[in-house]
N, C-alpha and C positions, 0 to 999 in steps of 0.2 A: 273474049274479054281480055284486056291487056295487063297485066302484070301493076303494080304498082309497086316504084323503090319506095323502101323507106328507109329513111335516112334519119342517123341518130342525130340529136340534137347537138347543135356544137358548142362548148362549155371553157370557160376559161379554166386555167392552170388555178387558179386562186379557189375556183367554184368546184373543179373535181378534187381538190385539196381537202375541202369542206365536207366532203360527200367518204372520203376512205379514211380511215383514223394512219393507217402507214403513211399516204401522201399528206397527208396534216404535220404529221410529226415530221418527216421529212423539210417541209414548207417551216416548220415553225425551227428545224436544228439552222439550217438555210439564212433566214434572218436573225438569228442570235448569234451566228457564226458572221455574218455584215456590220451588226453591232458593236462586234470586235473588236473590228478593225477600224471602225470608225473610232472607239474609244481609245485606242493608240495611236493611233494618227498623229497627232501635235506631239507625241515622245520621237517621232520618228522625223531625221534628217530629210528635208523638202524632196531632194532628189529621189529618197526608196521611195516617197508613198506609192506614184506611178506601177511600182514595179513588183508590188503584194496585192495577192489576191485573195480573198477567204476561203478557207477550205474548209474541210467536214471537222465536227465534233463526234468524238467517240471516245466513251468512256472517263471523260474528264480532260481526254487530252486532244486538243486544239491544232490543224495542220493549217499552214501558212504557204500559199504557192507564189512562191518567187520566181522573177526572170532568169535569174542566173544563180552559178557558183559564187561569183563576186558580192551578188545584194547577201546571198545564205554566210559568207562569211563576215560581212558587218551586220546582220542582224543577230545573228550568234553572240558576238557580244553584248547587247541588249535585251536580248533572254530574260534574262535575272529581272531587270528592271519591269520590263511587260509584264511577266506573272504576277509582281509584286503589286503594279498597277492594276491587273484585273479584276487578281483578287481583294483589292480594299474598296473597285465598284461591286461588289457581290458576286463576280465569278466565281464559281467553284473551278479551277485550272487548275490541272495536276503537272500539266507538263507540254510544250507548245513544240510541234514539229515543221520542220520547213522541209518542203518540197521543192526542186525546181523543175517549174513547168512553164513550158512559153506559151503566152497567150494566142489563142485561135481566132 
């Protein structure tokens, strides 16, 4: 008699999100952290938007992965402004960190 594979069922990122409360949370920091960035957007000069990516929340503070040295030294100046911004759409942000990381 021949062996039978059995093969697990194949599940979207969205579906085993659903299924583990860690990958849920994860999924749900994930999109609030997308949110973000979407919601600063129009403060930022045309040229950075390209060039920030969203990164993790932890702890109340918020990292931003930029392409370079150069976007992290003009979004620095704009710091202040963003917080100020988040926090009057109902972020609780304590404090926003820029990363530079090149996209993959």
């Amino acid at each position: 008699m021949a062996q039978q594979n059995k093969m697990n069922p194949v599940v979207s990122i969205a579906q085993a999100a659903r299924g583990s409360a860690t990958l849920a949370r994860l999924a749900d920091l994930a999109e609030d952290s997308a949110r973000r960035l979407q919601a600063i957007s129009p403060l930022l000069p045309p040229g950075l938007r390209g060039a920030l990516r969203a990164g993790p929340i932890e702890d109340g503070s918020w990292c931003l992965l930029v392409s370079s040295n150069a976007v992290a030294a003009k979004l620095r100046q704009q710091l202040p402004a963003l917080l100020a911004h988040l926090r009057s759409h109902g972020w609780e942000v304590t404090s926003i960190r820029l990363k530079v990381s090149v996209p993959t």
